[in-house]
C-alpha positions as CSV (number, residue, x, y, z in Angstrom):
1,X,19.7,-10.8,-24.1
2,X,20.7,-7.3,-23.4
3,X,24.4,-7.0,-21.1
4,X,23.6,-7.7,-17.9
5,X,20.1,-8.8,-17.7
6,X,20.9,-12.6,-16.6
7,X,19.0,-15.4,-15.8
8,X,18.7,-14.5,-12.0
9,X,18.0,-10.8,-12.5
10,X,15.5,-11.7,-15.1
11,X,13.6,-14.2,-12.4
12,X,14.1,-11.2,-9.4
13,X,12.3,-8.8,-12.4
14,X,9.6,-11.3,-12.3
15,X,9.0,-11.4,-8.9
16,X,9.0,-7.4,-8.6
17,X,6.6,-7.5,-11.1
18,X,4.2,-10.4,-9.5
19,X,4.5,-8.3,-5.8
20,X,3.4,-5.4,-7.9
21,X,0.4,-7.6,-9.7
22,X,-0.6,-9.0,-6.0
23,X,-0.4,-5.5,-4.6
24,X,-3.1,-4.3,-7.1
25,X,-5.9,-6.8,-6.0
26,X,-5.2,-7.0,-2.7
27,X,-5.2,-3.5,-2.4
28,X,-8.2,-2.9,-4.6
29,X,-10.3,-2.4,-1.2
30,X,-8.5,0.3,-0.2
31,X,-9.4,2.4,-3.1
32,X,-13.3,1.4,-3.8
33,X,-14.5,-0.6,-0.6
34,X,-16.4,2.7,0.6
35,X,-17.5,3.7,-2.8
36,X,-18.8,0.7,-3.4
37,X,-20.3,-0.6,-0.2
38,X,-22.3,3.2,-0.3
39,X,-23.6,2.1,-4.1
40,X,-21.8,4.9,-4.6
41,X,-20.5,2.7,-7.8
42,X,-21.4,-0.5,-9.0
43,X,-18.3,-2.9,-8.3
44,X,-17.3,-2.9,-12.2
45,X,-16.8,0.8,-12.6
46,X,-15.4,1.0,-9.4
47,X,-12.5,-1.9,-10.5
48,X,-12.2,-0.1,-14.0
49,X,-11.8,3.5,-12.3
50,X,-9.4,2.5,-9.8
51,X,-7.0,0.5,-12.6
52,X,-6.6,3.9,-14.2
53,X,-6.4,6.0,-11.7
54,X,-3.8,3.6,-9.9
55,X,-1.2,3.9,-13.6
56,X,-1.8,7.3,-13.7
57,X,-1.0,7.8,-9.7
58,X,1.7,5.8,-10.5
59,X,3.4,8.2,-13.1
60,X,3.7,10.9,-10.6
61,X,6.8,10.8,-8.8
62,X,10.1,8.2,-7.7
63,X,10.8,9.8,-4.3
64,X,9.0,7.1,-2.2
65,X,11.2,4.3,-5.0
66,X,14.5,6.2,-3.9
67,X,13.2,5.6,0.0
68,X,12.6,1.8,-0.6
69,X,15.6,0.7,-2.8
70,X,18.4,3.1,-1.7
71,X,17.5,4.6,2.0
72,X,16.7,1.1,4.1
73,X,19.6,-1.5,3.5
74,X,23.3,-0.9,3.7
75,X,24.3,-1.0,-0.6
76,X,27.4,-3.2,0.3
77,X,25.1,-6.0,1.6
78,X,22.5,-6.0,-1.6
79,X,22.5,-8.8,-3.5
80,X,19.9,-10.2,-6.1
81,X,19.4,-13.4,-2.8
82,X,18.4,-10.4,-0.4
83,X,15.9,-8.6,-3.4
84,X,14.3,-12.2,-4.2
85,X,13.9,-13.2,-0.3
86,X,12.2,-10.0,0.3
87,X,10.0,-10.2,-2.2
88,X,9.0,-14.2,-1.6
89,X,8.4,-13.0,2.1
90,X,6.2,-10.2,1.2
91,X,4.4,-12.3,-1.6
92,X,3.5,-15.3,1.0
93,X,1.9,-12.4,3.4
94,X,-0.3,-11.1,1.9
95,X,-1.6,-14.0,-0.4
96,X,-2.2,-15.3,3.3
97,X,-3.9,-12.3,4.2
98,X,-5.6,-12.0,1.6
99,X,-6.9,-15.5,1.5
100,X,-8.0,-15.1,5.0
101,X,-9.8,-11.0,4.3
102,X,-7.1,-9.3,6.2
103,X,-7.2,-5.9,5.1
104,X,-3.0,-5.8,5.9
105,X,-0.2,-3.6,4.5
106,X,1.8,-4.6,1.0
107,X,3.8,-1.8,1.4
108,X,5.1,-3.3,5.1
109,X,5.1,-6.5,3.9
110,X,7.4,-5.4,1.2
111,X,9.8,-3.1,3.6
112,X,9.8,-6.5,6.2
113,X,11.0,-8.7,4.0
114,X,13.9,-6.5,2.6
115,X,14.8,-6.0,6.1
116,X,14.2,-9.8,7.3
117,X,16.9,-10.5,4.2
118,X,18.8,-8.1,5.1
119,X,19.2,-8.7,8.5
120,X,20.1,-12.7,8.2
121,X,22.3,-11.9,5.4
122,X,24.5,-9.2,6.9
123,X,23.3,-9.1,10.7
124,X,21.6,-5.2,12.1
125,X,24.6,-3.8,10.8
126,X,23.0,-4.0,7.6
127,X,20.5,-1.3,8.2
128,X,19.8,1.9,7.6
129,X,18.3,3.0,10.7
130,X,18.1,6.8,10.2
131,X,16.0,6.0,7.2
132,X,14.4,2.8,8.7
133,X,13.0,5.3,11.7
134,X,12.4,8.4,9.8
135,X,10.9,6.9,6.8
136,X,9.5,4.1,7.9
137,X,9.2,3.5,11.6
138,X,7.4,7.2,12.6
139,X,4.9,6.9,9.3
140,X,3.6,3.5,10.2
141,X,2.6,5.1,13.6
142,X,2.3,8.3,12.6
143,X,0.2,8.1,9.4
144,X,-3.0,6.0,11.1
145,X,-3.1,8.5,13.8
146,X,-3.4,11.8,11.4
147,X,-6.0,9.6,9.1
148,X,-8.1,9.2,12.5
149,X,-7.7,12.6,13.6
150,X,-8.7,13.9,10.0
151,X,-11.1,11.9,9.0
152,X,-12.8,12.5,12.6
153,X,-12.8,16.2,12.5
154,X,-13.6,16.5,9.0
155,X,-16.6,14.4,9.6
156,X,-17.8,16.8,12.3
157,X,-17.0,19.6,10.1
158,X,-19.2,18.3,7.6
159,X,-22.1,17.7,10.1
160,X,-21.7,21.4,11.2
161,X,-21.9,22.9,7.9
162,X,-25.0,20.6,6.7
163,X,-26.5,20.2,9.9
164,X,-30.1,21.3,8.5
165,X,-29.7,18.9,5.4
166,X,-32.2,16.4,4.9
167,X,-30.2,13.2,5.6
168,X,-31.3,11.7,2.0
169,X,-30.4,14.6,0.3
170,X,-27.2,14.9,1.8
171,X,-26.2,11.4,1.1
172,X,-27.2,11.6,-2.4
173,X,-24.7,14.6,-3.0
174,X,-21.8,13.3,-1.5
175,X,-22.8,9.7,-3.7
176,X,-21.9,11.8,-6.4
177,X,-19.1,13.3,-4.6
178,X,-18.0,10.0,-4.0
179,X,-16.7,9.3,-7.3
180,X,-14.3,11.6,-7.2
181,X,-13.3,10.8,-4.0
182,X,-12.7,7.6,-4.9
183,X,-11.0,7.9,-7.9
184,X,-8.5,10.8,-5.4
185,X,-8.0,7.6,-3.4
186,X,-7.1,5.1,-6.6
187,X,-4.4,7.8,-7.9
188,X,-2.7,8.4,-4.4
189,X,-2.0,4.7,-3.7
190,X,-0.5,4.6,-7.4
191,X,1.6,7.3,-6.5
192,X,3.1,6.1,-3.2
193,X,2.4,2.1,-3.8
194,X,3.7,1.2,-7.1
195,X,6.6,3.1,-6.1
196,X,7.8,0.5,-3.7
197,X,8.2,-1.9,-6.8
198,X,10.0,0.4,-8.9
199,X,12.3,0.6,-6.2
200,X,13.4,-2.7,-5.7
201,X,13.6,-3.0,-9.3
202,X,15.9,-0.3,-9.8
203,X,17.6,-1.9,-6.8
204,X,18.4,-5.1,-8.3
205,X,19.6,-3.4,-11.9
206,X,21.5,-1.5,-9.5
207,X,23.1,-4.6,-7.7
208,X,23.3,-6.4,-11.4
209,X,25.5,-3.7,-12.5
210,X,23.0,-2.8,-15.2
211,X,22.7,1.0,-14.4
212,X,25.9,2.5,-12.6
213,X,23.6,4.4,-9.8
214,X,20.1,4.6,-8.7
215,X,17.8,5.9,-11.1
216,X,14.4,4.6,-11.7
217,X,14.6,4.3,-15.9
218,X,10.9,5.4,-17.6
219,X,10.9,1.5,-19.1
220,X,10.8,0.4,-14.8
221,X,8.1,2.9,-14.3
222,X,5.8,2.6,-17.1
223,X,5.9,-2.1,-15.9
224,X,5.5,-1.0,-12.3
225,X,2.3,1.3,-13.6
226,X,1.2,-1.2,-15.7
227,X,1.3,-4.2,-13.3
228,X,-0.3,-2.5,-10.6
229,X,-3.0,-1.5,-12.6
230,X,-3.5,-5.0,-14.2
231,X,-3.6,-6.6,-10.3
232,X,-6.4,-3.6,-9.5
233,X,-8.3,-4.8,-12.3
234,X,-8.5,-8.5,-10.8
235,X,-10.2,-7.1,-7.4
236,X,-10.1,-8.3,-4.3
237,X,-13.4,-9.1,-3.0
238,X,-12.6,-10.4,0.4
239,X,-10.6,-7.8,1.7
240,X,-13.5,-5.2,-0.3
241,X,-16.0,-6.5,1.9
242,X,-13.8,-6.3,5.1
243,X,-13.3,-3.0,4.5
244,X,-16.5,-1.7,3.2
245,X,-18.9,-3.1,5.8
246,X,-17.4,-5.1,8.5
247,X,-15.5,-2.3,10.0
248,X,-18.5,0.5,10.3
249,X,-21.8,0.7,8.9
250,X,-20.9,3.8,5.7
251,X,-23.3,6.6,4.0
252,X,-21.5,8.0,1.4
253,X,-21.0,10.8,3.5
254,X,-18.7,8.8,5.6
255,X,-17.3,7.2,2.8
256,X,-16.3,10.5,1.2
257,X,-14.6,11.9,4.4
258,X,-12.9,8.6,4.7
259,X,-11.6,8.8,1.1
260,X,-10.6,12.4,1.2
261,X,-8.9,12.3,4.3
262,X,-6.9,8.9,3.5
263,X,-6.2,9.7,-0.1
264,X,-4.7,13.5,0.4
265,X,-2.4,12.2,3.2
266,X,-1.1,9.6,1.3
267,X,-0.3,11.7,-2.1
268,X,1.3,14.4,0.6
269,X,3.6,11.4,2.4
270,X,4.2,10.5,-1.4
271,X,5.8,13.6,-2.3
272,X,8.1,13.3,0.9
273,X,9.4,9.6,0.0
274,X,7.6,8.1,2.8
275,X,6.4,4.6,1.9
276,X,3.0,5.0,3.8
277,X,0.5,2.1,4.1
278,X,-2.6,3.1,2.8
279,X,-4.6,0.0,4.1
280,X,-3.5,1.9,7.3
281,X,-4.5,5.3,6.4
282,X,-7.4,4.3,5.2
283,X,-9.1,2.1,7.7
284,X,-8.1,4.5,10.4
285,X,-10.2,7.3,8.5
286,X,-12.9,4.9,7.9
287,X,-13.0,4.8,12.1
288,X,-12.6,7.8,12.5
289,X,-15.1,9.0,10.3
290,X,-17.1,6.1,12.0
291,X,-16.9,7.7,15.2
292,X,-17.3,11.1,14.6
293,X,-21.1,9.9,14.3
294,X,-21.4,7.0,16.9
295,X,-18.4,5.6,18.8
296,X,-20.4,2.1,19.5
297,X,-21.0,2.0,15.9
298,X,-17.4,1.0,15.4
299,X,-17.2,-2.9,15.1
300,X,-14.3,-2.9,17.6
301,X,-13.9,-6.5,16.9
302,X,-12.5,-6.4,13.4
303,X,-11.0,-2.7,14.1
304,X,-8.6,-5.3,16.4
305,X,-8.1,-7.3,14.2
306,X,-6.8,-5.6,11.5
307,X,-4.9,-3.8,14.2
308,X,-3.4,-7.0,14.7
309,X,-2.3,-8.3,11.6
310,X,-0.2,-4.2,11.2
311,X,1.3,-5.7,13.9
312,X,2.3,-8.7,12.6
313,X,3.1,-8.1,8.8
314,X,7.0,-6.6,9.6
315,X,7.8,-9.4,11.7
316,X,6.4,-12.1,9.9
317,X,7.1,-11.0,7.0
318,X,10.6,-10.3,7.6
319,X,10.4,-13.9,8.7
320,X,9.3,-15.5,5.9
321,X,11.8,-13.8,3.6
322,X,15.1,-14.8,6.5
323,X,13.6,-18.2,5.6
324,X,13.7,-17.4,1.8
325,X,17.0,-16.0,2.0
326,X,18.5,-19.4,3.4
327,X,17.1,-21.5,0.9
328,X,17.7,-19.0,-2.4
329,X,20.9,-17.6,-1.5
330,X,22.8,-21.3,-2.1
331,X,20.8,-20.8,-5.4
332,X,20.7,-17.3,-6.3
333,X,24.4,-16.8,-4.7
């Protein structure tokens, strides 16, 4: 075994690596739902498209790693009990989520549970709050409100420009359209999503005393690509049809605006560090888009709901990984 890689950093590796797997099919929705509720593609391209689109998104950058395992917990509380509880906590949300179609956030989930460690580890003095608010706290609010706003006008701007379009002709442009729009939408959640996983891997090689400062070696990237990619290939078909025809009734017109919008704020919060939620981004564009036609033909019910369970996945999250933390930390030490 190499120096350094013990038993417990091997089985907080694993864990990274399952959170990423997870991540991949229970964020496959966000990347195809529209594409393939439209029949834009048939569900087995769409699965195939995404999982390579998703590694090579994920190749792109470590800024949004360097947010996640060096800019949210105090480096003098990080242990490999913290790493583990976080990711437990963010594991049991959104297999619960995902088991009951809730299109929730990983990347929250993930960010909760560090912080619910964290916090019954070392108390609030634990966290970094600068980077908590500016790289956190103002994205998750922030983020859905420009994907709404975007995907609204952008909608309208497309009506304007191909206002004497026949409708059937129109929609079976942007069908084609779609495929690139989709496969825009796999790549940016590679890039910002997969990220989160190479940074609490770097973070516990980090905390092992593996690598003396936080940099996110090629051999971390290339397992966080891979697993991602892997966990997009599995699907998940619940959340997919949540988010492809509960929310609003989708042309491929709509579900091109929704994908454009959603994927090219995302890649842009990538390149900043910001660890975005792009079940967020997108389902806000997916309204938006959704109401630049018809406002009542948003199905405000499930629009609450999902509201409802962004509200809920720091907290609970965070929850579930305080309660990891007290029973792996007698464990893990």
């Amino acid at each position: 075994m190499p120096e350094g890689f013990t038993l417990v950093l091997l089985a907080v590796l694993g864990l990274a690596v399952a959170f990423d797997y997870i991540n991949g099919f229970h964020d496959t929705a966000n990347a195809i739902a529209t594409s393939v509720s439209t029949r834009a593609l048939k569900p087995g391209w769409a699965i195939a498209m995404s999982a390579v689109a998703n590694f090579a998104g994920a190749l792109t950058g470590t800024a949004v790693a360097r947010t996640v395992g060096a800019g949210l917990i105090d480096t003098n509380v990080e242990s490999q009990s913290v790493i583990a509880a976080a990711l437990v906590g963010a594991i049991i949300w959104n297999l619960l989520t995902w088991r009951l179609g809730i299109p929730s956030s990983s990347s929250h989930a993930l960010i909760g549970g560090l912080l619910g460690a964290a916090l019954i580890s070392a108390g609030f003095g634990s966290w970094q709050v600068d980077g908590i608010v500016g790289k956190v706290l103002l994205p998750l609010v922030g983020s859905p409100i420009i994907g709404f706003t975007i995907g609204l006008l952008l909608m309208v701007l497309i009506f304007n420009v191909f206002r004497r379009a026949h409708p059937a002709k129109l929609n079976g442009v942007f069908r084609r359209l779609q495929v690139l729009s989709a496969a825009w939408m796999a790549f940016s959640h590679g890039s910002n999503d997969a990220q989160k996983t190479m940074g609490i891997m770097t973070l516990a090689l980090v905390t092992a005393g593996v690598i003396p400062e936080f940099r996110v070696p090629l051999w971390v990237i290339l397992i966080a690509a891979t697993a991602i990619s892997l966990g997009t290939a599995a699907g998940g078909w619940r959340i997919i049809k949540t988010m492809g025809s509960k929310v609003v009734k989708l042309d491929p017109v709509h579900g091109f605006a929704a994908e454009t919008t959603a994927a090219t704020v995302i890649f842009t919060a990538s390149q900043f560090g910001m660890p975005v939620s792009t079940t967020h981004v997108i389902s806000s564009a997916i309204i938006g888009v959704g109401s630049s036609d018809r406002f009542k033909s948003v199905r405000w019910s499930v629009a609450r709901s999902i509201l409802t369970a962004w509200i809920l996945t720091l907290p609970a999250s965070g929850a579930a990984a305080a309660i990891a933390y007290l029973i792996l930390s007698p464990i893990l030490g």
